[in-house]
C-alpha positions as CSV (number, residue, x, y, z in Angstrom):
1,X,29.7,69.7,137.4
2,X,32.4,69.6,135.4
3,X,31.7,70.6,131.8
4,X,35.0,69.0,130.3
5,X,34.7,65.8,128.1
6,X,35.6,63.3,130.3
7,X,37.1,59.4,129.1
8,X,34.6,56.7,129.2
9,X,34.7,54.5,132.4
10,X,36.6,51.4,130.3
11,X,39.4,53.7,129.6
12,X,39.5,55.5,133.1
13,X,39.7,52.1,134.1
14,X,42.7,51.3,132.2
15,X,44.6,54.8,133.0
16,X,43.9,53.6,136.6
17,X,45.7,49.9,136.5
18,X,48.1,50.1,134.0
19,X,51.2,51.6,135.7
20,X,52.3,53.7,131.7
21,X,50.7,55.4,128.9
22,X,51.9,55.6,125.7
23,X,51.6,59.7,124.6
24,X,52.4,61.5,121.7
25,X,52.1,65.4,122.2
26,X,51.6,67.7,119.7
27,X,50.1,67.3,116.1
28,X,52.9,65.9,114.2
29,X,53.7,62.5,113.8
30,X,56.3,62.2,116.5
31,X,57.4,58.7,118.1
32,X,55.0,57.7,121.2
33,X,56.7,57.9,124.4
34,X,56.0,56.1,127.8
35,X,55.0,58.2,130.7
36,X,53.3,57.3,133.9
37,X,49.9,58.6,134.2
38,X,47.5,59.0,137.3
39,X,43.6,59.4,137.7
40,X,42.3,61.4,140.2
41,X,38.6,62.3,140.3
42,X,37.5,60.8,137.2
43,X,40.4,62.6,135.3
44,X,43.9,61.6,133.9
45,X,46.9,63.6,135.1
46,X,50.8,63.4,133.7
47,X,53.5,65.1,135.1
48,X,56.9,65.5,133.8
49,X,60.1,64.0,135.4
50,X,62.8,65.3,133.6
51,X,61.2,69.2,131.9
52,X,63.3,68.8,129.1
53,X,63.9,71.8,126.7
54,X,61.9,69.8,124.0
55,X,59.8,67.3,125.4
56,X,56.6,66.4,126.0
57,X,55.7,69.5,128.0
58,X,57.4,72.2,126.3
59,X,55.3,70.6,123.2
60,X,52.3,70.8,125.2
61,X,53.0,74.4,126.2
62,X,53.1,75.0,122.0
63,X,50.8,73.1,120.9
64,X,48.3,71.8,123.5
65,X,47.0,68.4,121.6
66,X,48.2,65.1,121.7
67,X,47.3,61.2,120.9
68,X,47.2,59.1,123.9
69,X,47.5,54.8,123.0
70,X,45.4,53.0,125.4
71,X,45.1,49.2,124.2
72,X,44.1,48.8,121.0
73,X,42.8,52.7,121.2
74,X,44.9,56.1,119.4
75,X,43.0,58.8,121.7
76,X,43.2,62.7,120.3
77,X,43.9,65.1,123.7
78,X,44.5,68.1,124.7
79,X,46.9,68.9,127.4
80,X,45.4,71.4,129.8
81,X,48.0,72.6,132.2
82,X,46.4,72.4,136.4
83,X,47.5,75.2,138.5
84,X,44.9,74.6,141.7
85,X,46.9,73.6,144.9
86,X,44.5,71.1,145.8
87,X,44.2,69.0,143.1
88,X,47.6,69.3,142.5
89,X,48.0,68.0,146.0
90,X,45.9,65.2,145.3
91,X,47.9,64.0,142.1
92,X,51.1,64.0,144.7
93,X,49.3,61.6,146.6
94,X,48.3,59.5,144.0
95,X,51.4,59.0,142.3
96,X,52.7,57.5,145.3
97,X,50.2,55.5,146.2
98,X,50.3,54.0,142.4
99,X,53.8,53.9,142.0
100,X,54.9,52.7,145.6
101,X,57.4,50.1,144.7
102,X,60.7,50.2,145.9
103,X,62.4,50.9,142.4
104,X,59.5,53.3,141.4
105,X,59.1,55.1,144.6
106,X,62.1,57.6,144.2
107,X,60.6,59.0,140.7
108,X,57.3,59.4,142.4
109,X,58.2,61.5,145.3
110,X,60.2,63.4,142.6
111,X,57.1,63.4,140.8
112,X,55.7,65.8,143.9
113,X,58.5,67.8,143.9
114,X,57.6,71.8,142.4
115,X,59.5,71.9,139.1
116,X,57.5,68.4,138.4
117,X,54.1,69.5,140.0
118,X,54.3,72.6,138.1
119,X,54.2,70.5,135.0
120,X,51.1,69.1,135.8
121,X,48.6,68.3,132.7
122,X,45.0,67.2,132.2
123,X,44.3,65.0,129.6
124,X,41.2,65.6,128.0
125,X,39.6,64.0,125.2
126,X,38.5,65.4,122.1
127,X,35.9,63.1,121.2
128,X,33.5,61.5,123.9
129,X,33.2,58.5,122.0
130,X,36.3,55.6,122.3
């Protein structure tokens, strides 16, 4: 079993239908930003699109904690960076199954491409209770 804190069902449930996520990474009090975010197994994945020099991920990399905003919820994280093939296999597949429209579906296949997949992070809560 798992022994990471994992997010309560409601907001797994949320992650799961609501196509962004509003993140802020890092411990200062940058603007939130709107990613897409996947669950897969019970757990929240994000991937970045664009690796730039000074975004999200290069934060993460510094400084691996974060606030995510689900609903009317400010979420402390921590971004833990995946490396296994499989699961990282399994976060391909759901990005395009969740983000299959036509407009979307060209960022999601780019999404499974290796500079993205290589950028893949866990969110994990701090706090176990939301």
């Amino acid at each position: 079993m798992n022994a990471k804190r994992q997010f309560p069902e409601n907001i797994l449930a949320v992650l799961r239908e609501n196509k962004g996520l509003r993140l802020r990474a890092g411990k200062s009090q940058h603007r939130f930003i709107g990613i897409w975010v996947v669950v897969v197994k019970d757990r929240a994945f994000i991937r970045s699109w664009s690796v730039k020099p000074n975004g999200w991920y290069q934060t993460f990399l510094k400084e691996p904690y974060g606030t995510i905003q689900v609903r009317d919820h400010e979420i402390a994280v921590r971004g833990v960076h995946i490396k296994g093939l499989r699961l990282r296999d399994a976060i391909d597949r759901a990005y395009l199954e969740k983000y299959n429209t036509a407009g979307a579906l060209k960022y999601a296949k780019d999404l499974g491409s290796p500079k993205s997949k290589a950028t893949t992070v866990e969110l994990v809560p701090l706090s176990s209770t939301h």
